[in-house]
Structure formats: C-alpha cells, structure tokens
C-alpha positions in Angstrom: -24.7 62.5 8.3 -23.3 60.2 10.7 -24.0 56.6 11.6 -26.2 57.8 14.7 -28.1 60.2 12.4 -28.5 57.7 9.9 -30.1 54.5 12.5 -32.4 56.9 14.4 -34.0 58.3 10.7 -33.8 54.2 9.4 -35.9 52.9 12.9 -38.2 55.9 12.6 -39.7 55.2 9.6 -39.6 51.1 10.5 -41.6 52.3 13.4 -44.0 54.1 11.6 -44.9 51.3 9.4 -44.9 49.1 12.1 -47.6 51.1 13.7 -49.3 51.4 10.5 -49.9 47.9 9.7 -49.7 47.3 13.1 -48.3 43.6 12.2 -45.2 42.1 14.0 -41.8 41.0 12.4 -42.4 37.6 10.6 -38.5 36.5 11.5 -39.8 37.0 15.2 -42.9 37.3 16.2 -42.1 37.4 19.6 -41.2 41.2 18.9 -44.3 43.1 18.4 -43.3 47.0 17.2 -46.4 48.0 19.5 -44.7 46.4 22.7 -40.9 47.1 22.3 -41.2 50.5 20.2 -37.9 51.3 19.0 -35.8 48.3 20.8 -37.5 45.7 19.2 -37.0 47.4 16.0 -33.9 48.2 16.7 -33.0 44.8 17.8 -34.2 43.2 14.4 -32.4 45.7 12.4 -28.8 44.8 14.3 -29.4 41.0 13.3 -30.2 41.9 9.6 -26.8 44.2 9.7 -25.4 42.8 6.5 -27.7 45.6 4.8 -27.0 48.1 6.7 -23.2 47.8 7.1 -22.0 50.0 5.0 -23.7 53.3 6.1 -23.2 52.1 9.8 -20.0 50.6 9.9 -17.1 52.9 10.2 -14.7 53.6 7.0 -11.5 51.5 8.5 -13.6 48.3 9.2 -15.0 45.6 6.6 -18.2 43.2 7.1 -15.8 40.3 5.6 -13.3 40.8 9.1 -16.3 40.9 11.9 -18.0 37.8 10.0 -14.7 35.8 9.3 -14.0 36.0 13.3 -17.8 36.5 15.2 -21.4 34.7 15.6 -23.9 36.9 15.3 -25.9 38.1 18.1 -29.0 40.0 18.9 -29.0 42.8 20.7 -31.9 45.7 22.1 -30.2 48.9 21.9 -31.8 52.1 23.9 -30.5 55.0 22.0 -30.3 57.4 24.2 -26.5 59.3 23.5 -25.3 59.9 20.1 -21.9 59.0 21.0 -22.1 55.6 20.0 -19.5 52.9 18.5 -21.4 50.8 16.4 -20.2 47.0 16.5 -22.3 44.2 15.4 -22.2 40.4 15.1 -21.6 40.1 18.3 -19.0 42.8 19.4 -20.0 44.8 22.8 -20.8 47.7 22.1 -19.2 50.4 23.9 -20.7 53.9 24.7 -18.5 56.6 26.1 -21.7 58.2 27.9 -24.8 56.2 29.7 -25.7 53.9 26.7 -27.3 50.5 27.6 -27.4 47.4 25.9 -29.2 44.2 26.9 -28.7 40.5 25.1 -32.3 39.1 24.1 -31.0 35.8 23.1 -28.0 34.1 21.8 -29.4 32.5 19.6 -32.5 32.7 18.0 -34.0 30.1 15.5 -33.3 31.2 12.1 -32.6 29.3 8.8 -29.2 27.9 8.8 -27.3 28.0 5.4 -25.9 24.3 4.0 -22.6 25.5 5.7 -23.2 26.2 9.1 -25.6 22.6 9.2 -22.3 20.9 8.0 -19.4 22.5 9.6 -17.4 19.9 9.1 -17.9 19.8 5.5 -17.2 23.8 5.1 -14.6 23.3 6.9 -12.8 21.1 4.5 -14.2 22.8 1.4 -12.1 25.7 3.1 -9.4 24.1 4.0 -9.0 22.3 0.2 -9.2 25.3 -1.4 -7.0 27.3 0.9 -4.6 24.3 0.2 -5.0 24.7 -3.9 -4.6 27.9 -3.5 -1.3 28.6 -1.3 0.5 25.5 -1.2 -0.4 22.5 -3.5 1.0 24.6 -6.5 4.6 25.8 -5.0 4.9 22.2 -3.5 8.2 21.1 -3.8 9.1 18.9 -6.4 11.4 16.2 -4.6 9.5 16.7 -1.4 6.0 15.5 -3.5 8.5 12.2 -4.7 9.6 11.4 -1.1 5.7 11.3 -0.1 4.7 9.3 -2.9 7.7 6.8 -2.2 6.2 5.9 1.0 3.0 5.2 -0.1 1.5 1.7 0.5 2.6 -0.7 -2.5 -1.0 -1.8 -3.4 -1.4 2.0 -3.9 0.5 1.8 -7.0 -2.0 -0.2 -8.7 -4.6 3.2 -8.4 -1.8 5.4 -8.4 -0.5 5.2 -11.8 -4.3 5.9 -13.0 -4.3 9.5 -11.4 -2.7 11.4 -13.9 0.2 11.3 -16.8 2.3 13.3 -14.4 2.1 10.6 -11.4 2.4 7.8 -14.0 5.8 8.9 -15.5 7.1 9.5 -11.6 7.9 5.9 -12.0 10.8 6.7 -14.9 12.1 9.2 -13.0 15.4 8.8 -11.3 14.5 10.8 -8.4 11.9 9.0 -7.6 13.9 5.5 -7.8 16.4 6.9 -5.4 13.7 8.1 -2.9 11.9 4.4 -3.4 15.2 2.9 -2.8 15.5 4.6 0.7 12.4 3.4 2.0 12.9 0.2 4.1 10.3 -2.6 3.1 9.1 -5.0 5.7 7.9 -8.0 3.6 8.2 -9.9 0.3 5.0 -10.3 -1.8 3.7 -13.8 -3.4 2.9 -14.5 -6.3 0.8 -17.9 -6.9 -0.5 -20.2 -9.4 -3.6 -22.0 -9.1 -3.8 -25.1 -10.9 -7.4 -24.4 -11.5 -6.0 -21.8 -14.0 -2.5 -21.9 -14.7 -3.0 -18.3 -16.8 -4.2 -16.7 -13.9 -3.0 -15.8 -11.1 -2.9 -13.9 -7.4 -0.8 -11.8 -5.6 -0.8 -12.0 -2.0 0.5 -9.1 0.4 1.0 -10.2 3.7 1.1 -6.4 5.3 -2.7 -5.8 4.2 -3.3 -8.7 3.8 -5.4 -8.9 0.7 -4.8 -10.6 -1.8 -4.9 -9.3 -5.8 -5.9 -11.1 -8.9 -4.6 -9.7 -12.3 -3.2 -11.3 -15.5 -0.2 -10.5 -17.6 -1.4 -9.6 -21.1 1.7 -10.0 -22.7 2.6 -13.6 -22.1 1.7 -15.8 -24.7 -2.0 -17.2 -24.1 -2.5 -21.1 -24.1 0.3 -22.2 -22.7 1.7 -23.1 -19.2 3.9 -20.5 -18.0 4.8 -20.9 -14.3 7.2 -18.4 -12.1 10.5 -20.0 -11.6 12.9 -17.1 -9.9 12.6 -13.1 -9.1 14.8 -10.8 -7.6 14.6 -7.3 -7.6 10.6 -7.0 -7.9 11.3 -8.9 -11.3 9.6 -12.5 -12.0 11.6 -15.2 -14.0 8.9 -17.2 -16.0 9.1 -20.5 -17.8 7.3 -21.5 -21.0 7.1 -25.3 -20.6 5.8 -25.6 -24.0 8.4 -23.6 -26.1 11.0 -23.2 -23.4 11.2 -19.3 -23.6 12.0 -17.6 -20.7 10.2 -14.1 -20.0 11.0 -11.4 -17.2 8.0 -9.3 -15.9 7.2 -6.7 -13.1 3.9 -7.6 -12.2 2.9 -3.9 -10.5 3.9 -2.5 -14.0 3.6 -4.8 -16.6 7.0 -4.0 -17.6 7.9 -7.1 -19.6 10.8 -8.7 -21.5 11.0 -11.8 -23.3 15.0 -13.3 -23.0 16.9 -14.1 -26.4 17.1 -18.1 -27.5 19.8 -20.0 -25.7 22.7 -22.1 -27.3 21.1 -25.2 -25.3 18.0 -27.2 -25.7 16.2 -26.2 -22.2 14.0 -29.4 -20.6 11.0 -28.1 -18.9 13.0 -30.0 -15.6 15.8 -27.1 -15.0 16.2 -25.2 -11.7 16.2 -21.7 -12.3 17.7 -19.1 -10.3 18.1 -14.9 -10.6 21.0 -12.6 -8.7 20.8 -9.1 -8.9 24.2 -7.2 -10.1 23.8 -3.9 -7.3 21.1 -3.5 -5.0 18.3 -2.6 -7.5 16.9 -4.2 -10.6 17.9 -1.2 -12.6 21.7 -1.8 -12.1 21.3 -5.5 -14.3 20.6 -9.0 -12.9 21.4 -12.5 -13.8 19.4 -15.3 -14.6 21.3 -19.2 -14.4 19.5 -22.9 -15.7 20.9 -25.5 -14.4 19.9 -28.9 -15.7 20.4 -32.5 -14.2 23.2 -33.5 -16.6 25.0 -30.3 -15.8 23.7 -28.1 -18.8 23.8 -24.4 -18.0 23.8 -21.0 -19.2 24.0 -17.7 -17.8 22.1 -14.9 -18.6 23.0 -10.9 -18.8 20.9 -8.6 -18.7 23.3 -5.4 -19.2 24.9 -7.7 -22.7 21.3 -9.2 -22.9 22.5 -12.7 -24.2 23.3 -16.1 -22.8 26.9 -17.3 -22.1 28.3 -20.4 -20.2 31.4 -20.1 -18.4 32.7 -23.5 -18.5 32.3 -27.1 -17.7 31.6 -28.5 -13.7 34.6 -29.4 -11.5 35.0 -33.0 -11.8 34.3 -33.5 -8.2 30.8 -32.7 -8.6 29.4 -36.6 -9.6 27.0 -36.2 -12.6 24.0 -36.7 -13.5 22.6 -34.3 -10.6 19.2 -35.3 -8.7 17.8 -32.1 -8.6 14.9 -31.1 -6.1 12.8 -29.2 -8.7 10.2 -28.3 -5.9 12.8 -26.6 -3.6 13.2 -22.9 -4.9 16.8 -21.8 -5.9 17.9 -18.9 -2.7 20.6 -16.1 -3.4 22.8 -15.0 -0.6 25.3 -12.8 -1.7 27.0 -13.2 -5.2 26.1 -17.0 -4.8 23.0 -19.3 -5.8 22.2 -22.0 -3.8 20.4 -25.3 -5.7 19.4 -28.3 -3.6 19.9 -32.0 -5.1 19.5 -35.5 -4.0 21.3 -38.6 -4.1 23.4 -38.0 -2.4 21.5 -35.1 -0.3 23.1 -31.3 -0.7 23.3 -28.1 -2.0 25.3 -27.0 -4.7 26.3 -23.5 -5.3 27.1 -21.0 -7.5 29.4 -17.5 -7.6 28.4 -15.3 -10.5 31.1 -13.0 -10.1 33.7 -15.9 -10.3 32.0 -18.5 -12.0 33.0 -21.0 -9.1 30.8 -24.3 -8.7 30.9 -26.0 -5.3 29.3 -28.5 -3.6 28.3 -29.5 -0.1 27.2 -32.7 0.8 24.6 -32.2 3.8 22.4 -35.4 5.7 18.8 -34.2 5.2 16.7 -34.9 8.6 14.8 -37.8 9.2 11.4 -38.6 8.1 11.7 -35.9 5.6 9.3 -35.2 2.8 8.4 -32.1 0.9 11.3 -29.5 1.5 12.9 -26.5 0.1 15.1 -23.9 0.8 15.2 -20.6 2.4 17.3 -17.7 3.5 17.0 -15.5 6.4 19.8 -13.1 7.7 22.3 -14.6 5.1 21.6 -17.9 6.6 20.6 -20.8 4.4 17.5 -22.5 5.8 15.4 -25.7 5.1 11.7 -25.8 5.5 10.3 -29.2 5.6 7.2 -31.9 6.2 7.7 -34.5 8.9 5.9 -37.0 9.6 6.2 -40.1 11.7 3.5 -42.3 13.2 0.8 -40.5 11.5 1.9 -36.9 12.7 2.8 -34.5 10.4 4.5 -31.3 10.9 6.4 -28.5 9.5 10.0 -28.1 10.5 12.4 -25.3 10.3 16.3 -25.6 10.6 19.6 -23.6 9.7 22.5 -24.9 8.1 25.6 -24.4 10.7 28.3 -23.2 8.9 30.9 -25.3 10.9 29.4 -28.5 11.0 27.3 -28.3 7.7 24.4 -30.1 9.5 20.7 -29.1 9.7 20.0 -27.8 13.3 15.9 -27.4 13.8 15.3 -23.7 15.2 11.3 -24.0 15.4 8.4 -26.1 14.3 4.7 -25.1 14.1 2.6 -25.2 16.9 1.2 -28.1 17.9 -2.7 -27.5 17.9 -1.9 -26.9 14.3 0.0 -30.1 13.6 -3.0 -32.0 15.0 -5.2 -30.9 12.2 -2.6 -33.0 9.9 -3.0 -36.0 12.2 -3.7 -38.9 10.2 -3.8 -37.1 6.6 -1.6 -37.3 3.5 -0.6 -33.6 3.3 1.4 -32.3 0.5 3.5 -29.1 1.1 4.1 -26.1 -1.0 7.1 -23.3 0.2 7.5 -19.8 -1.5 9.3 -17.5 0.3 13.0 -15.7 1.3 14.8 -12.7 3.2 12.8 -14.3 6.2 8.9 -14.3 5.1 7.5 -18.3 3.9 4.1 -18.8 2.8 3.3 -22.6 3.4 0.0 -24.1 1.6 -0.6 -27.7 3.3 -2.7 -29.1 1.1 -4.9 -32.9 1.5 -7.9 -34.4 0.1 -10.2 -32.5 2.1 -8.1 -29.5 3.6 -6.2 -26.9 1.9 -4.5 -24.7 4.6 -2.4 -21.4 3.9 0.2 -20.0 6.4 2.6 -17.9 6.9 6.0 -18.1 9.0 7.9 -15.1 9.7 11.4 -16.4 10.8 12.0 -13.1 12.6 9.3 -13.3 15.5 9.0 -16.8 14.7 5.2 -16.1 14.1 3.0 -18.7 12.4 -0.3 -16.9 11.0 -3.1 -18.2 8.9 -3.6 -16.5 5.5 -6.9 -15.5 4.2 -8.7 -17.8 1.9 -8.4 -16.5 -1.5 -11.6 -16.6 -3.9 -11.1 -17.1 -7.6 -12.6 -13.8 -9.7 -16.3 -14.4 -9.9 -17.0 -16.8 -7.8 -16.6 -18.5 -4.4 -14.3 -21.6 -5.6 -11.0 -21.7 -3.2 -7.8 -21.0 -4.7 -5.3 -23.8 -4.2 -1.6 -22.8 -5.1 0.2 -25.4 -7.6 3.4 -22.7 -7.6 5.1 -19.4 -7.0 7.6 -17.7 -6.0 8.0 -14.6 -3.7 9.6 -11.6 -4.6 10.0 -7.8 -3.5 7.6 -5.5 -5.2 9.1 -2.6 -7.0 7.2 -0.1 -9.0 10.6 1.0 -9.9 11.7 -2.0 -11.7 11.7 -2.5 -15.5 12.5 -5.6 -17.3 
C-alpha cells in the first residue's frame, strides 16, 4: 500500500468519528470536521505528522533532516490525484497532476516546548555540546597553553581552582615560554597598611580592583614589610629577626633565604636583579647598610657572599634614603644617599661600586627613585610658600643634573594648599603609585610616565568593613604566575 492509499484509509475513519461524535478538534476548534470534511482533517493530521511519518514519508528521507532544517506549517490538502509527493513541516508540496494546496496559517497557537521559548538558551546548550563533542577533546595541547597565557592576571587567582590539570599548567615549561611571550602593560602594587602590617592589598591598575589576601607562610606577629621584587618575586624583611623571605604572591610560592655572615639592622636598603629575563633563570638579592656592610645573595648557589670592600673614594658612613626604593637598570642597582646628595650604584656582574654625586632640587622633601626607558628618574614633594606639588625629573646622563619633565596638574596641587602632606612612591618600568597622605586627606594616584597621565586610584576598603586603607609601604612588581621562589 502506498502513502496515498494509506492517508485516504487514515482521514476516512478520522472523518467518521468526527461525524460520530460530531465534536471539533480540541488543538483547534476553529476546524469543525462537519464544516471542512476531509481538509480540515486532513489539515490537523499534516501538523501532527511526527506520528505519521513513517508510513508517509518516503524510504530515502528521515523526520530528524525536515525538522533539523524547517518550521512546521499547516496546510489543507484536497486529495484529489494519487500522484502525490508527500512533504511536511513546511516543504511545498508538489503534485505532478492538478493537486491544490492552500496555507491556513503560519502559525497557529500551540504549546511551545522550553526550547523554542528560549532560543537563545537551546542554542547554546547546542552549541556546548556540539563543542564537547567535536572539538574540546582533540584541542590541541600547546594551542590550549597559548590561550590560557593570555588570560587576564587576576584570572589566575580563580584559575588555579578549576582543576588539577589547569593548576599544574603553571610547572609546565610550555606554558612559561608562552607566558613569557605575552607583552604586559603594567606593574602591580603591593601595599602595607599600617592599620595591619600582616595584611595586605594588591592593587592592579588595568582593572583596576584592588585584592586583599595574606601570606600564610610568613611568620605571624611580627612586622614583615616588602623591601625589593623583580621578576613577579617580593623581597621581604623581618624587622624583628632580620630574616629575609622571597614570595610570589599569585602562588604562594615561598622561600625563606639562608642566615647571613653579617648582623642585618632593620635600616638596610635592599635591592633584587634578575640573572636572564625570567625569575626562573636565578636572581640576586644585595643589603647595603649605612657603614658600608653588604652581602650578596644567590639564588642558583642559594647562599650569601660579599665581594669585597668599597673603593675608598666612596666617603663612609653613607646617609642612606631608606624611603626611596632601590631601581635596577641593567646589570646595575641604583641606591640614593644624602649628605652629600647622590646615587650610588652597583654592577652585579662585575662587582663594581660607583658613585655619583647629584644636587637634589630645591625645596625638596619626600623623594625616591624611578626608572622609565632605562632612564633613572626622581619623584619628589615640593613645596614652597604653602604649595605643595609632586615633581618628576630625569637624570641627564651628560650633565648628571635633575631636569623636571612634568609635574601634576595644578587643580590637584591646590587640594595640598596649605597642608602638611607626606608622600609615599612605589613604582618602576614607568607606572608610580603616589599616596599623599595629611591629617585629614589621604589621596592615591597614579602617574604613568609614558602618556604622562595622572589618575586617581580607587579607595581601597579594609576586608569587613568600610575603614580606608592608608599605605605605610610597598613595592611594585610584575606579576608572574610563572615564578617560584
């Protein structure tokens, strides 16, 4: 029997029910049997054609390939020729002799499945598990690293969460090399509050957000402050035993440095040098005290050496300026002293001390160095009749003098008018965070020596609660997931 044979015999005995009960279709009332006769059951038959598919359909077509690619329509179909080719949700269908067909509607109210009311939804149900399916699993391995490289750093902190896999990306080789090649734009901060010197924040100036965490490994109770990094690795200082400690703050990676030959004073300036271009290729650490103690420290021998006594043009004891941060540019460190005012600087391939004796500008107060471009640059309060201001200048490298390149603006130098402001720089490779701090004000901004663009930082809330966090220290430094101690 063919498909003809077998609709005519199917709306037959529909029909005769129909006139039977002589009740219309409860899908659609609108089509009484009486009125319409065979159309109108033949029209409600074409729309429920998921049950009738298989004896209508022919052999070389499925019900999966119309639905995957048609709506379903609703048709009235006079059958009048047996020479029909059947074709339903929404295919014409064509008749070789005089067959009609006219569209009722388009689309008539029915009950939509959760699907079709959220397309956008079974779309990406679809779509993820077509993705499972087909490509997620033959992904390729070094391809999967290269994305995850190039992820946002604050990522990290949810990243390493996701799975054991994902986590132990971050001993992989590969993945340091891929890492490596991405270019980052800024350094991060870390800070100290001196509300809680065992706390403390992380401030990334691309998002900027700012992220509160603790170290669990340093020792509890006592005052350990930042004092150098390099690398996405953070020198600390324990003022109370005078350990030092290196740390990767994304990764808790930490390392607490062999004793030293000499008594360290909590008064040392403290600077760190990376051997290569990553942490992972070894770094150095130096203290240099006012009386010209200092040691050396290698992390590849992991001990402490000292390399020899000062050149005896270099007048001892040394004024050091422990609130100006130590820069690297180079193979060399550069530490700023007083009395008289300079820089003195160190070669850690050679062991060379030299130093240069530089005027400091006028009116000077807190101050600190910076680097930019290989430049060495000085950051520094003013003020003079009341007005304070923040100054920026480069050391010129023929005249070794200070020459200012830019100050802040001026609407922002007038909210120092008249107060005693105290200044606190972190910052290098060309990013400074500034917190201008007075009785009544506490300001944070940042100065990007690039653009030469001043921008206020968001106030940063202790943990539970709504107290301002004030920054007593810190240092910046480049975050690297990659890093280990």
């Amino acid at each position: 029997m063919d498909g003809a044979a077998v609709l005519r015999q199917l709306v037959g005995q529909i029909q005769e029910l129909c006139e039977l009960y002589g009740s219309p279709s409860l899908d659609y009332p609108h089509l009484n049997p009486r009125e319409h006769g065979i159309n109108a059951v033949a029209a409600i038959i074409c729309h429920f054609h998921l049950t009738m598919w298989p004896l209508l359909l022919p052999s070389d077509i499925t019900a999966t390939n119309i639905c995957c690619h048609l709506p379903p329509r609703l048709y009235m179909v006079e059958l009048n020729n047996s020479s029909l080719e059947y074709d339903f949700c929404g295919l014409i269908m064509e008749d070789n002799s005089d067959q009609k067909m006219v569209e009722v509607n388009k689309s008539l109210p029915c009950k939509r499945s959760r699907r079709e009311k959220n397309p956008a939804k079974a779309l990406a149900l679809t779509s993820t598990d077509f993705m499972d399916q087909q490509i997620w699993k033959d992904f390729p391995e070094d391809l999967f690293e290269a994305v995850i490289a190039r992820l946002p750093i604050d990522s990290f902190f949810r990243f390493r969460t996701v799975c054991r896999k994902w986590n132990s990306l971050l001993t992989s080789h590969s993945f340091s090399q891929h890492f490596a090649e991405v270019p980052r734009s800024h350094p991060w901060f870390y800070t100290v509050t001196p509300e809680n010197i065992s706390s403390a924040a992380m401030y990334d100036p691309s998002s900027r957000k700012w992220h509160h965490f603790s170290i669990p490994f340093l020792p509890a109770k006592t005052i350990i402050l930042p004092v150098a990094s390099a690398g996405g690795l953070i020198c600390f200082l324990d003022l109370g035993h005078k350990n030092f400690y290196v740390c990767n703050p994304l990764t808790n990676s930490f390392k607490e440095l062999p004793p030293r030959s000499f008594r360290v004073w909590s008064r040392v300036a403290v600077g760190m040098i990376l051997n290569g271009t990553t942490a992972n290729n070894g770094y150095k650490i130096v203290w240099l005290g006012c009386n010209g103690d200092h040691e050396i420290y290698d992390s590849l021998q992991n001990r402490w050496t000292r390399d020899g006594a000062f050149p005896s043009s270099i007048k001892l004891p040394l004024s050091l300026n422990f609130r100006s941060q130590t820069v690297s540019i180079g193979n060399s460190l550069y530490f700023m002293h007083a009395e008289p005012d300079g820089i003195l600087s160190y070669d850690v391939a050679n062991g060379a001390w030299k130093q240069f004796i530089i005027p400091s500008p006028s009116h000077l107060t807190d101050y600190t160095l910076a680097e930019y471009g290989g430049q060495v640059m000085l950051v520094g309060l003013v003020t003079k009749n009341a007005v304070t201001c923040v100054y920026i200048w480069e050391l010129q490298k023929m005249t070794f003098l200070w020459k200012e390149v830019d100050r802040m603006p001026n609407i922002w130098c007038l909210e120092l008018y008249g107060k005693h402001v105290r200044m606190t720089c972190l910052g290098n490779r060309g990013l400074l965070m500034l917190s201008l701090r007075s009785r009544r004000m506490n300001r944070l901004v940042t100065y990007n020596m690039s653009n030469k663009e001043w921008q206020r930082v968001p106030e940063c809330l202790l943990p539970h609660g709504r107290k301002r966090q004030s920054i007593a220290c810190g240092t910046a430094f480049d975050p690297c997931p990659t890093a280990f101690a």
